[in-house]
C-alpha positions as CSV (number, residue, x, y, z in Angstrom):
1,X,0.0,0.0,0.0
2,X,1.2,3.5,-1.3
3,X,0.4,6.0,2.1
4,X,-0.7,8.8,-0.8
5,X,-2.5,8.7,-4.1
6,X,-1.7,11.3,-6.4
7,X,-4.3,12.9,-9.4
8,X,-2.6,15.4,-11.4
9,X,-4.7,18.2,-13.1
10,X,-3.8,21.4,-14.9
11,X,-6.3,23.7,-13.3
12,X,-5.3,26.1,-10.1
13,X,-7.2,23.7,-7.5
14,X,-5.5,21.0,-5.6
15,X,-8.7,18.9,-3.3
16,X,-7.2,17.5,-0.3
17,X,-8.1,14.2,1.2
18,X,-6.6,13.4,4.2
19,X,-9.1,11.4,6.4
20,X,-10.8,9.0,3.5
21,X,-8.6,6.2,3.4
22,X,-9.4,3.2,5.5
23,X,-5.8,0.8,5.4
24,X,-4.3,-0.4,8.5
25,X,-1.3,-2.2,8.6
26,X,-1.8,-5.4,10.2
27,X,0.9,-5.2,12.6
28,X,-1.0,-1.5,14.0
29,X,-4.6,-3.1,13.8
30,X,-3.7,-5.9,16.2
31,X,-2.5,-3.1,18.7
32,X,-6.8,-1.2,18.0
33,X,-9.4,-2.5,20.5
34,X,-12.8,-3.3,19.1
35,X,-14.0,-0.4,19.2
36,X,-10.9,0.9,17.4
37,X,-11.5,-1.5,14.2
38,X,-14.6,0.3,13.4
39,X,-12.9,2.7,12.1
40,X,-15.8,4.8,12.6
41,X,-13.9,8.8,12.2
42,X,-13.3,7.8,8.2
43,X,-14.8,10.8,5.9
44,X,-16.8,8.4,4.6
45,X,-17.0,8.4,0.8
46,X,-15.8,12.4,0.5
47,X,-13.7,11.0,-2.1
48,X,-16.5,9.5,-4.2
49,X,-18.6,12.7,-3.4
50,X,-15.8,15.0,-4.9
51,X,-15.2,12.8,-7.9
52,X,-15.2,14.8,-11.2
53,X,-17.0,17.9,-10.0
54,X,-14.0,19.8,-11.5
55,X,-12.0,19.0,-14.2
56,X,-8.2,19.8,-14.2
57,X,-8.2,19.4,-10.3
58,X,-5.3,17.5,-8.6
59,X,-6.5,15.5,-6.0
60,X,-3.9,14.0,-3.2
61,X,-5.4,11.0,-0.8
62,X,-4.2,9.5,2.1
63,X,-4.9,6.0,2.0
64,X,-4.2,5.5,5.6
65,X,-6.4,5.3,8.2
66,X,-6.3,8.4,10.8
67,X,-5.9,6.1,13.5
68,X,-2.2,4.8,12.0
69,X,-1.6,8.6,12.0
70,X,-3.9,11.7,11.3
71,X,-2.2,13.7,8.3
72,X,-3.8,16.6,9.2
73,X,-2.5,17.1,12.7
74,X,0.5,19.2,13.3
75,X,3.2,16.4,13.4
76,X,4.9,18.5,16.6
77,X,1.5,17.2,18.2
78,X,1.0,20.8,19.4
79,X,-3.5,20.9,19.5
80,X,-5.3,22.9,17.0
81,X,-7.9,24.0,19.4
82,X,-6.1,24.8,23.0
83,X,-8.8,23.9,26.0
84,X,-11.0,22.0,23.6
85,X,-12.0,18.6,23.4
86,X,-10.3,17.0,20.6
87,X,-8.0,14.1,19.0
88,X,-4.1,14.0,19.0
89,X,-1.7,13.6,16.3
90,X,-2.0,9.1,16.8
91,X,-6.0,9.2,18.3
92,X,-5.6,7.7,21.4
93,X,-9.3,8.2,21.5
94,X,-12.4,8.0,19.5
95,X,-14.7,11.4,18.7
96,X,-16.6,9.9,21.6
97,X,-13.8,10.3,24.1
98,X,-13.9,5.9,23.9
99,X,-10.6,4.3,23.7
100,X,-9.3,2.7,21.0
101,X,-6.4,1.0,21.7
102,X,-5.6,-2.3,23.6
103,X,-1.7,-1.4,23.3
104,X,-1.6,2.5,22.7
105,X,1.4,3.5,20.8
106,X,4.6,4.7,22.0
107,X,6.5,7.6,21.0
108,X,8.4,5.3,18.9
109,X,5.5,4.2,17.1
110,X,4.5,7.9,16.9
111,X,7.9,8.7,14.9
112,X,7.4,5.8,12.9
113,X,3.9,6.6,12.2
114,X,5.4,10.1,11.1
115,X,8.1,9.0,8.6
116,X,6.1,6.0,7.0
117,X,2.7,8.1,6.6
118,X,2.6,11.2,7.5
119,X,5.3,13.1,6.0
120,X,5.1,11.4,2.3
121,X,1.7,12.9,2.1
122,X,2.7,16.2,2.8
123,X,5.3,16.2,0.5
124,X,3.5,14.8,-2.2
125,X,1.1,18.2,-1.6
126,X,3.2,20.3,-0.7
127,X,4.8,19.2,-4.1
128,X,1.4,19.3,-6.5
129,X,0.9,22.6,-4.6
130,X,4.1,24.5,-6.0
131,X,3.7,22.5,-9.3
132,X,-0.1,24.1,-9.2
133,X,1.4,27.8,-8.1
134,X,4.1,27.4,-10.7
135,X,1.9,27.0,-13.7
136,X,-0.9,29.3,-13.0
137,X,1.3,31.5,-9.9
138,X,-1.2,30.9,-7.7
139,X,-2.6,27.0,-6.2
140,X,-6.1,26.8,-4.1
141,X,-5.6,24.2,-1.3
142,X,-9.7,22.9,-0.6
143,X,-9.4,20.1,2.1
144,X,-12.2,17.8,1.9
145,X,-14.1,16.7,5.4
146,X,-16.8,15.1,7.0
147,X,-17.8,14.5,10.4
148,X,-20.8,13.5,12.1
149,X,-23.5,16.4,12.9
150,X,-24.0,15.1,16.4
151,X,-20.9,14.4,18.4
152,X,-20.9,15.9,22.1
153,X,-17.6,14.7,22.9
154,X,-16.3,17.7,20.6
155,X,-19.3,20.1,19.9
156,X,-22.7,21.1,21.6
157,X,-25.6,20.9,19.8
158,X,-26.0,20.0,15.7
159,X,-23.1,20.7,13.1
160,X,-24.5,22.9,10.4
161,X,-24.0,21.2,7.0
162,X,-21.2,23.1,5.1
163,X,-18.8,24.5,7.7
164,X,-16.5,26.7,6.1
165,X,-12.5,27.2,7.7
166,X,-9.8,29.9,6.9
167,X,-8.7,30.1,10.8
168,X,-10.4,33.9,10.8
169,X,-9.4,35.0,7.4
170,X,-6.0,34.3,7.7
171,X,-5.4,31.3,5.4
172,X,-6.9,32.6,1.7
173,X,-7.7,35.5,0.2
174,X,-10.4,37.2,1.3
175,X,-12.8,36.8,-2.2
176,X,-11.9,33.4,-1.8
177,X,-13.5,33.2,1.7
178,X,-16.4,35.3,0.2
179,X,-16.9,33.3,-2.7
180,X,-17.4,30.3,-0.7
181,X,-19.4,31.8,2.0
182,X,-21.9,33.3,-0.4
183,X,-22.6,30.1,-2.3
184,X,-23.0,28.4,0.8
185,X,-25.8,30.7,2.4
186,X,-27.5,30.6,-1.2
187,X,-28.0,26.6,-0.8
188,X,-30.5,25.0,0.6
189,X,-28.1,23.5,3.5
190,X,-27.6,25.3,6.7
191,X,-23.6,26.6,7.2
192,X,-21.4,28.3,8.8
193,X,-17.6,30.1,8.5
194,X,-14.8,29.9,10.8
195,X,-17.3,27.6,13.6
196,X,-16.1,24.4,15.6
197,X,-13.9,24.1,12.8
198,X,-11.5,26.6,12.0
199,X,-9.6,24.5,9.5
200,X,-7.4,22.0,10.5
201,X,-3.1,22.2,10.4
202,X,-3.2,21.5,6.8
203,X,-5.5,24.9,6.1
204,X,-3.0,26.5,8.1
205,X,0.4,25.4,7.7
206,X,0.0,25.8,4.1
207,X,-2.4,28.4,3.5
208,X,-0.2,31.3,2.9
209,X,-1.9,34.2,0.7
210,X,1.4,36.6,0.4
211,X,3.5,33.5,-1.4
212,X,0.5,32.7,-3.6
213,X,-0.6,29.5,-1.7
214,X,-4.4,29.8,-0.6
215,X,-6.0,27.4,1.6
216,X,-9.4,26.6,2.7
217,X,-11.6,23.8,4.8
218,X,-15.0,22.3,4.0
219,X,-16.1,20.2,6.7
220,X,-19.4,18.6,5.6
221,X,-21.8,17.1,7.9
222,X,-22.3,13.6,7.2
223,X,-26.3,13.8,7.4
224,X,-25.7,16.2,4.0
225,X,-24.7,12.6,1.6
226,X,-24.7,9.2,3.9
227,X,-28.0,7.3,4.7
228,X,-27.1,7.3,8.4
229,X,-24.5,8.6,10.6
230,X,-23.5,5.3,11.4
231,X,-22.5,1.7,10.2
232,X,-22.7,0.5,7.6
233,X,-22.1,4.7,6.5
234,X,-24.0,4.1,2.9
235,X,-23.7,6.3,0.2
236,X,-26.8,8.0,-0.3
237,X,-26.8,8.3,-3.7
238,X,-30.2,10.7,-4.1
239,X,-28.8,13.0,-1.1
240,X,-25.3,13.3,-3.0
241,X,-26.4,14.1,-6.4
242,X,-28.7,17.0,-4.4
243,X,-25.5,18.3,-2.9
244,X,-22.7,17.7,-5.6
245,X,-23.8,20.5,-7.8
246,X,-23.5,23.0,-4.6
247,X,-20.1,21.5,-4.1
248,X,-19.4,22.0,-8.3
249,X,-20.0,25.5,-7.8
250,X,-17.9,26.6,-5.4
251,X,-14.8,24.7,-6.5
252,X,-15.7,26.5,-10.2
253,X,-15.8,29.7,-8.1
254,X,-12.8,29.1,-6.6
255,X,-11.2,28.1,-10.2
256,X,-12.3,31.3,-11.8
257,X,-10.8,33.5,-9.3
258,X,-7.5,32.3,-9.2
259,X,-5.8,34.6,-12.4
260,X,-7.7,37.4,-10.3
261,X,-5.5,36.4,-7.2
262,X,-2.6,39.2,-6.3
263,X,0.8,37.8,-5.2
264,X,3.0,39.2,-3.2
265,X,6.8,38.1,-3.2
């Protein structure tokens, strides 16, 4: 197993995909408890949903699991959301706060975990990102999520459905935010910008508008495409071809303002 599939396009948008994939090395699973091989924190299907709504995207997708190692945790393991309830670089946890683990790994598993996984799918974007930036001198980083709408563990209340993240502004330029926040609020889904989710260490570590390198989060609720929020997370095939044209739109949005994008250098 390769820890990162690779889609080359020639357009200015490069989809991230760090939480789809759903391989565990053998040796790792023995280590998960039961609860653990559910695997139940996949983004179920966001790569199916995403498929072909653009054309001359790149697309780059882990095909771990985040429970070897999450690829879009900060691999210094410092928290993206200081006094919040959340999960660590290796999820020692579930979203539920449940363990996961009957032998948790060590911080020799954690460095591993790092070299093996982690750190081959950042360079493989970080790679299609200055290949983007150097054809069109610009590259639009969109990282593709989904999470439950009802998880207390790390959020009162109900997710909205399309929760937007540029960590306040900081990680795109502004029409870019705009853009996406106005095509939101004009579908029929409810959503939100810069809520629970801020956008994750990938938004921000490489989300940096004066160098040409915009970054931005959609974390969709998983009530917006999947029968059920729960095994055995079907497809929902009538519910995704409602939502994929929203989806089309904004990453067409996001396509045509990229010439329009200033640089600084």
């Amino acid at each position: 197993m390769t820890p990162v599939s690779i889609t080359r396009g020639d357009g200015p948008l490069v989809l991230g995909l760090p939480h789809t994939g759903t391989h565990v090395p053998d040796e790792i699973a023995a280590r998960l408890n039961d609860n653990g091989r559910k695997l139940a924190d996949t983004d179920w299907h966001i790569d199916r949903l995403y498929a072909d709504l653009l054309p001359g995207a790149t697309t780059v997708r882990a095909n771990f699991h985040r429970y070897v190692i999450d690829a879009n945790r900060d691999p210094a393991g410092e928290s993206l959301y200081p006094g919040q309830n959340t999960t660590t670089l290796v999820p020692l946890t579930d979203f539920d706060g449940q363990d996961i683990w009957d032998a948790p790994p060590s911080d020799e598993d954690v460095a591993a975990r790092l070299a093996a996984f982690h750190a081959p799918y950042h360079a493989a974007l970080a790679a299609e990102l200055n290949r983007v930036r150097a054809r069109h001198g610009v590259a639009i980083l969109y990282d593709c999520h989904s999470i439950r709408s009802d998880i207390p563990f790390l959020f009162d209340g109900t997710l909205p459905d399309l929760n937007i993240g540029t960590n306040l502004g900081q990680t795109c330029d502004q029409n870019i935010e705009a853009a996406t926040r106005d095509l939101c609020e004009a579908a029929p889904y409810t959503s939100v910008l810069n809520g629970r989710f801020k956008g994750g260490w990938t938004t921000r570590h490489y989300g940096r508008p004066a160098e040409g390198l915009h970054a931005i989060q959609m974390e969709l609720a998983q009530s917006t495409y999947l029968a059920a929020e729960g095994p055995p997370w079907t497809y929902d095939d009538a519910k995704a071809r409602a939502l994929r044209p929203y989806l089309a739109n904004i990453l067409s949005a996001l396509a045509d303002l990229a010439p329009n994008l200033g640089v600084s250098r």
